[in-house]
C-alpha positions as CSV (number, residue, x, y, z in Angstrom):
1,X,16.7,14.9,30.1
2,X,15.2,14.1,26.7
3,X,13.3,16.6,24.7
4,X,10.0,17.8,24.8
5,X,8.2,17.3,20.9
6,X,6.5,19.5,18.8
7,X,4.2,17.2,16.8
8,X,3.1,18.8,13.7
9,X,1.1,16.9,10.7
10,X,1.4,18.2,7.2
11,X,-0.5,20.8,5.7
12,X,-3.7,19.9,3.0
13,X,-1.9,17.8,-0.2
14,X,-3.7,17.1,-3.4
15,X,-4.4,13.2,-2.5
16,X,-6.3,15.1,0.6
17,X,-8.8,17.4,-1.4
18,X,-10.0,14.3,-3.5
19,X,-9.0,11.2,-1.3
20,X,-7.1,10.4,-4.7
21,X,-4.7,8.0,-3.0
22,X,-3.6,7.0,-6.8
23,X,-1.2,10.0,-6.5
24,X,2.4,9.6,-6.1
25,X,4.1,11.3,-3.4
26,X,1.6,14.9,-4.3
27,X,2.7,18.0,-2.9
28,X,0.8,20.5,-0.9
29,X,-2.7,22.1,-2.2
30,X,-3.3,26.0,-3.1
31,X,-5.0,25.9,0.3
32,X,-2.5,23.7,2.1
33,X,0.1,26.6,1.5
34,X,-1.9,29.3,3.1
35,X,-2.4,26.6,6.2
36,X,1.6,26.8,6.4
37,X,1.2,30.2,6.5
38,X,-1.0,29.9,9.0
39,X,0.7,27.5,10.9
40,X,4.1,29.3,11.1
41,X,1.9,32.3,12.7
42,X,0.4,30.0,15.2
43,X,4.2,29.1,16.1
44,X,6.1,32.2,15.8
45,X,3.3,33.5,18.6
46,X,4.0,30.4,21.0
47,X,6.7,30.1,23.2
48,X,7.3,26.5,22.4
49,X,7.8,27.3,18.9
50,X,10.8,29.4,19.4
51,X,12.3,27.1,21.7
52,X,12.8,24.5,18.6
53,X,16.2,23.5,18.3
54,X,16.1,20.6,15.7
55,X,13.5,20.2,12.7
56,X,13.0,16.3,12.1
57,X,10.7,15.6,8.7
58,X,9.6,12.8,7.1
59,X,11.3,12.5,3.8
60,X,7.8,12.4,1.4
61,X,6.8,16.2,-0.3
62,X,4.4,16.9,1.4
63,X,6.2,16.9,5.0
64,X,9.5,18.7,3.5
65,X,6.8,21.9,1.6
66,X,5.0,22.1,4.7
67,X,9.0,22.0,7.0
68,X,9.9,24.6,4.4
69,X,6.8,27.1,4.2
70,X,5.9,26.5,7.6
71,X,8.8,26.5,9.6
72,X,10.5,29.1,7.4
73,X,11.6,31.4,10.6
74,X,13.6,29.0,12.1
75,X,15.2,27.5,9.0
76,X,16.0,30.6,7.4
77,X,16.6,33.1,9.9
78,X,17.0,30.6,13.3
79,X,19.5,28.6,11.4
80,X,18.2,25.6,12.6
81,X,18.6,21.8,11.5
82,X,16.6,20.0,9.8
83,X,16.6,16.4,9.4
84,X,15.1,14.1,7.0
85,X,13.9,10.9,8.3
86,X,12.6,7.8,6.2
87,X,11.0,7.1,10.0
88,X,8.7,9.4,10.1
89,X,6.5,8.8,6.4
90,X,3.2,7.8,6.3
91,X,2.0,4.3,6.9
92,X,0.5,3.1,4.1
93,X,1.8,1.9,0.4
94,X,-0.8,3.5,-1.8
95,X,0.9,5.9,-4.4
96,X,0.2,9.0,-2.5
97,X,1.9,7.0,1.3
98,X,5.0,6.3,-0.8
99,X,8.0,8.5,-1.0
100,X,9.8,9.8,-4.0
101,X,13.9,8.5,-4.3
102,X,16.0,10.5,-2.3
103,X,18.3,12.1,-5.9
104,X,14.4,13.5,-6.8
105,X,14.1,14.8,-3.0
106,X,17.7,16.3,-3.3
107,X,16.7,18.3,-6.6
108,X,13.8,19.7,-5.1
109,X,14.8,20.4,-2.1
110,X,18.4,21.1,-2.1
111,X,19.2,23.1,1.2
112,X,18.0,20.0,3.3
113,X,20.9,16.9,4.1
114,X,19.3,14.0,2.2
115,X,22.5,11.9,2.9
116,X,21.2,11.0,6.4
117,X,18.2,9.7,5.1
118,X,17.9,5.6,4.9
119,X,19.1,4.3,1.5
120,X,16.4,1.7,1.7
121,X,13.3,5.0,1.3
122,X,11.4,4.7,-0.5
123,X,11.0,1.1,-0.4
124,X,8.0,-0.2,1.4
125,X,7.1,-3.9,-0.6
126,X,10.3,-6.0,-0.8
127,X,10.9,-8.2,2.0
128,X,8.5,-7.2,3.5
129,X,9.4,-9.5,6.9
130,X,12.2,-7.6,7.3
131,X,11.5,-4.1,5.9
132,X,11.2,-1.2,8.4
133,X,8.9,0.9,6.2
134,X,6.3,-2.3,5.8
135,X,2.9,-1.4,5.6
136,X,2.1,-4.0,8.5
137,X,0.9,-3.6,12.2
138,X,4.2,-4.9,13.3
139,X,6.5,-3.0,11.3
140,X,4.7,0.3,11.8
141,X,4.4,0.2,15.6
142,X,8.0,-0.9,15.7
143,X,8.7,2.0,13.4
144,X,6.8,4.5,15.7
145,X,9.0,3.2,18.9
146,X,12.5,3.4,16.9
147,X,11.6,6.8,15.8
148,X,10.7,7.5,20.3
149,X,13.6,5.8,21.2
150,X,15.7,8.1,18.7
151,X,14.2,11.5,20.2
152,X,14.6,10.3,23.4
153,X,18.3,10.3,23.2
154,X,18.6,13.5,21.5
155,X,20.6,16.7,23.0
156,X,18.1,19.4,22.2
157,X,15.4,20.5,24.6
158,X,12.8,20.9,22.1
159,X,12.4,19.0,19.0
160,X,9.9,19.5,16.2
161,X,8.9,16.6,14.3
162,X,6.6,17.2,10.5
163,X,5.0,13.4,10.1
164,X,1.8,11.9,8.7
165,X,-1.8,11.8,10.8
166,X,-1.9,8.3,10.5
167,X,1.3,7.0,12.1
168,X,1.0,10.0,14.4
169,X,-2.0,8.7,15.7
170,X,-1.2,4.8,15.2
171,X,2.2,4.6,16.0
172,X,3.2,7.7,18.4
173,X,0.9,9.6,20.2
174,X,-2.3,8.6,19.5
175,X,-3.7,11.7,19.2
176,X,-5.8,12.9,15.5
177,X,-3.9,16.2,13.6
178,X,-5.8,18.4,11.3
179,X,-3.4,19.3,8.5
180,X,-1.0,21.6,9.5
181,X,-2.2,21.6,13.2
182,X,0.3,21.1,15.8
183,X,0.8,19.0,19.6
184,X,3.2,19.2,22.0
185,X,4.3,16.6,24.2
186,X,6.9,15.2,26.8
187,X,7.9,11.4,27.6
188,X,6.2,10.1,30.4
189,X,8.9,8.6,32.5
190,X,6.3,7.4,35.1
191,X,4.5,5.2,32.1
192,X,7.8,4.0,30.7
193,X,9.0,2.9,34.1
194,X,5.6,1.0,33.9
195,X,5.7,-0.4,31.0
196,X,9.0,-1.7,31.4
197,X,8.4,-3.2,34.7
198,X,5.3,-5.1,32.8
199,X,8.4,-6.5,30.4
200,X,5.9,-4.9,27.5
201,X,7.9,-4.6,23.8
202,X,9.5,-6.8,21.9
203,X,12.6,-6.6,24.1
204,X,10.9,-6.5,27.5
205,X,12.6,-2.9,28.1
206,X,9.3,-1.0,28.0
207,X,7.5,1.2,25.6
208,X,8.6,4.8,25.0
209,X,5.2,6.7,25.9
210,X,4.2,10.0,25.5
211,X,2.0,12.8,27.5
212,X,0.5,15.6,25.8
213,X,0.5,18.9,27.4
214,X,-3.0,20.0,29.0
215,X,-2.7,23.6,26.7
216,X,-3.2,21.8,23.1
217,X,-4.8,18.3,24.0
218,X,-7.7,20.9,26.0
219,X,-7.8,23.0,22.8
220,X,-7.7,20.4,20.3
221,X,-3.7,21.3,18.6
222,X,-2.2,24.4,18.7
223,X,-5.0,25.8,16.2
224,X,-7.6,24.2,17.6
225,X,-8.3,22.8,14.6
226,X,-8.2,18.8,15.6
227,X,-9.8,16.1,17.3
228,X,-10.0,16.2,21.0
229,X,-9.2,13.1,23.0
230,X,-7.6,9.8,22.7
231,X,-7.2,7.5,19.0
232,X,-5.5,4.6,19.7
233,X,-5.1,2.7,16.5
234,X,-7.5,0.6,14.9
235,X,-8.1,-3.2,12.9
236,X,-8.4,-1.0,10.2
237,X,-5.0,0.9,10.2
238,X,-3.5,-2.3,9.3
239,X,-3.8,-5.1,6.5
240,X,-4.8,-8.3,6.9
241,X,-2.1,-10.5,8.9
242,X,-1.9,-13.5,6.2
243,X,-1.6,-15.8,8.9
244,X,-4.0,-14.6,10.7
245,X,-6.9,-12.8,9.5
246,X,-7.9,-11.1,12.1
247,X,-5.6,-8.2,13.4
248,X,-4.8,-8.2,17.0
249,X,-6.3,-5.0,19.7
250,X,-3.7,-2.2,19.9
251,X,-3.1,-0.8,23.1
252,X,-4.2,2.5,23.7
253,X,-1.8,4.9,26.4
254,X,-3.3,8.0,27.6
């Protein structure tokens, strides 16, 4: 049976409290600390957060502070795994959506295994037709159904993942994250046996789809500090196709 996931987006960063995306790979605001704080409460009182068995985190700052500060209990004193996962980063190639190189990430974060990390991270802009990380709308959903299609074969019953609000949303679960704030979800078999009947994906097997549990998509997140409601992803998310100008619709799951 594959695992359910604990979605959780960063806390506040510095490129958030200005929308300075000229900042390279910032780490976590004064208040995006006490939101860690605030978010490894919110877990430590759920059941679903001490039922994590595996820590996945995107591999920028932000994501490993907020795995570290946040999820402290279960690293520290639960002993569990982390991994860090070039997959999971943000979508975008501005400064502040690019990671740091993984000898920078080892220095600063030294009791986390960088050496399962992609050797290609941080690189987002050379070939770009054949780069995972590509700041594209074909290389990001892909990205979003690798990163599925991983979990999905995991051991672990519960699995909690620290990513980015926009690939969460665009690429995963279409669902909006306040920083810090926290989803849970299961796959939807019925929907993949769907989709896979349809032939949908790039290799006609289906799409990996996700159902949010009725206790945080009715409160808005764990906190209750996000969105209600479905965000598929948008023209917008994406750059300008150069052979076509005009982005194709994204298909929105429930």
């Amino acid at each position: 049976m594959p695992p359910t996931l604990l979605l959780i987006r960063h806390a506040q960063a510095l490129h958030n409290v200005a929308s300075d995306w000229s900042i390279h790979d910032p780490p976590l605001s004064d208040l995006g600390r006490q939101q860690c704080a605030e978010l490894q409460e919110s877990l430590k009182q759920s059941e679903i957060g001490n039922q994590v068995e595996l820590i996945v985190v995107s591999a920028m700052r932000r994501t490993l502070e907020t795995a570290t500060l946040g999820l402290d209990w279960l690293i520290n004193e639960k002993k569990i795994k982390v991994l860090p996962d070039a997959g999971w980063q943000e979508n975008a190639d501005h400064p502040c959506d690019t990671g740091s190189s993984i000898s920078v990430m080892q220095s600063e974060f030294p009791n986390f295994d960088f050496s399962v990390v992609d050797p290609l991270y941080p690189d987002k802009t050379t070939s770009l037709s054949a780069n995972p990380y590509a700041f594209s709308e074909k290389a990001i959903l892909a990205r979003g159904q690798t990163c599925l299609q991983a979990l999905y074969a995991r051991p672990e019953k519960v699995v909690a993942v620290v990513s980015h609000s926009g690939f969460l949303r665009a690429a995963v679960c279409h669902r909006r994250f306040f920083n810090a704030d926290w989803r849970v979800f299961d796959f939807d078999e019925r929907a993949m046996g769907e989709s896979k009947g349809m032939g949908e994906c790039l290799d006609g097997k289906g799409l990996f789809v996700l159902r949010e549990w009725s206790e945080t998509e009715e409160k808005g997140g764990g906190m209750g500090r996000s969105d209600r409601g479905v965000f598929g992803a948008e023209k917008s998310d994406f750059p300008v196709d150069v052979e076509d100008d005009t982005p194709k619709e994204v298909p929105t799951r429930k």
